[in-house]
Each structure stands twice: as C-alpha cells, then as structure tokens.
C-alpha positions as CSV (number, residue, x, y, z in Angstrom):
1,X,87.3,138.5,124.6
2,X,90.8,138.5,126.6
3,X,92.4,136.5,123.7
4,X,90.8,133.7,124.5
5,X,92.2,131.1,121.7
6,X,95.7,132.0,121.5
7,X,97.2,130.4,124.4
8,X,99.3,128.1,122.6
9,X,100.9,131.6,120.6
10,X,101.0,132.9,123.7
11,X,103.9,129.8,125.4
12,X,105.1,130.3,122.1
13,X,106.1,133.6,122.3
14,X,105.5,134.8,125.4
15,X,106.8,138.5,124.9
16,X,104.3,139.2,122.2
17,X,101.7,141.2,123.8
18,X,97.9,139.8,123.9
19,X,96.6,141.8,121.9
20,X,99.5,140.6,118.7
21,X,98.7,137.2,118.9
22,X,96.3,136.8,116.6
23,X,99.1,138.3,114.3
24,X,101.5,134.9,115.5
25,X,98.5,132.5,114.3
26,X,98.0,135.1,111.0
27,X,101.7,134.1,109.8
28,X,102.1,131.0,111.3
29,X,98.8,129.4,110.2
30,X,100.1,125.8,109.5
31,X,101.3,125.6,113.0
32,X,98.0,126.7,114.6
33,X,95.3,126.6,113.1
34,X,94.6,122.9,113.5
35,X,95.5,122.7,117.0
36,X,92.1,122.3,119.1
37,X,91.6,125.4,121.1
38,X,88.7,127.3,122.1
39,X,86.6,130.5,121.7
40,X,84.7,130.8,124.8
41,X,85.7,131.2,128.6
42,X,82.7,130.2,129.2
43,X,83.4,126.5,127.3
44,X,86.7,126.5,129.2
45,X,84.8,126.6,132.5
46,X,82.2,125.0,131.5
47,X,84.0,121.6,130.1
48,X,86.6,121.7,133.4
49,X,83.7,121.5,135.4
50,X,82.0,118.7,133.7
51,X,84.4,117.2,132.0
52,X,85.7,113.7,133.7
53,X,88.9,114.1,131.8
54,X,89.8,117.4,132.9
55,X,91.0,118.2,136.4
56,X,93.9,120.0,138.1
57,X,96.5,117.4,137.6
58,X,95.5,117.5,133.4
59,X,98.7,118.0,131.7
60,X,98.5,118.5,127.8
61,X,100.5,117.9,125.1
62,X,100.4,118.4,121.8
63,X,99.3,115.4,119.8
64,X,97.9,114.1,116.9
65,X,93.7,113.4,117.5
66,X,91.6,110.9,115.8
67,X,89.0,112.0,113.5
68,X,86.7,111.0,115.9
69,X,88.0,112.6,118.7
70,X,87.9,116.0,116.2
71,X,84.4,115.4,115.6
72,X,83.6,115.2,119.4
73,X,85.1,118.3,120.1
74,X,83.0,120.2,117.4
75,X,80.2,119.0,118.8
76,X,80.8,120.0,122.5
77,X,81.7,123.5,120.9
78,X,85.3,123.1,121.9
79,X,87.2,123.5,118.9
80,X,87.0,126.4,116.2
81,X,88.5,124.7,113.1
C-alpha cells in the first residue's frame, strides 16, 4: 500500500507520480531490484523502533552489502529480493 518499496524510484525521479513507479523499477530492473528496500510500513516502523542502528540522524547511502548482511535482512523481513 502507498508505494511502499519505491522510494529510491521515487528520489530518482521525483516527477513520476506514485502510482508509475513500479513502472521506473519495471524498466530499470538492474538498477533496483537488488537494492534492499521494503514491503511493509509496518517493518519500517517496526525496525526504526527497535533497531539500534536506525535513528533520526541515520543517513543512507547506497552501497554494496555483505552476503551476510543480505541474509540478515531476509530474515528480519526487510528486504524483498
């Protein structure tokens, strides 16, 4: 619901309307797809809550994760691919 998923699309091209997005991850695949993002406001509030990590000075960038750092986010439910 609300696009939740597509932010990065979104500060991508921000005059494509919410409800395109999905189209911007559709044709750019490669350049989304394996960026972690999630499904769920819920697991967004959720994870700032309880997450150590996360707080309101969290800045993040795009970079390259570990596999391990992949698998953790699977497991917590926080990333779709």
């Amino acid at each position: 619901t609300y696009h939740v998923g597509y932010h990065n699309e979104h500060h991508d091209f921000p005059f494509v309307t919410g409800k395109n997005l999905h189209l911007v991850r559709k044709k750019a695949p490669e350049f989304y797809d394996d960026i972690p993002h999630y499904h769920s406001w819920i697991k967004v509030i959720w994870d700032y809550i309880v997450d150590e990590k996360i707080s309101p000075f969290s800045r993040v960038k795009r970079v390259t994760l570990s596999e391990e750092e992949i698998a953790e986010m699977k497991a917590r439910g926080g990333l779709v691919k």
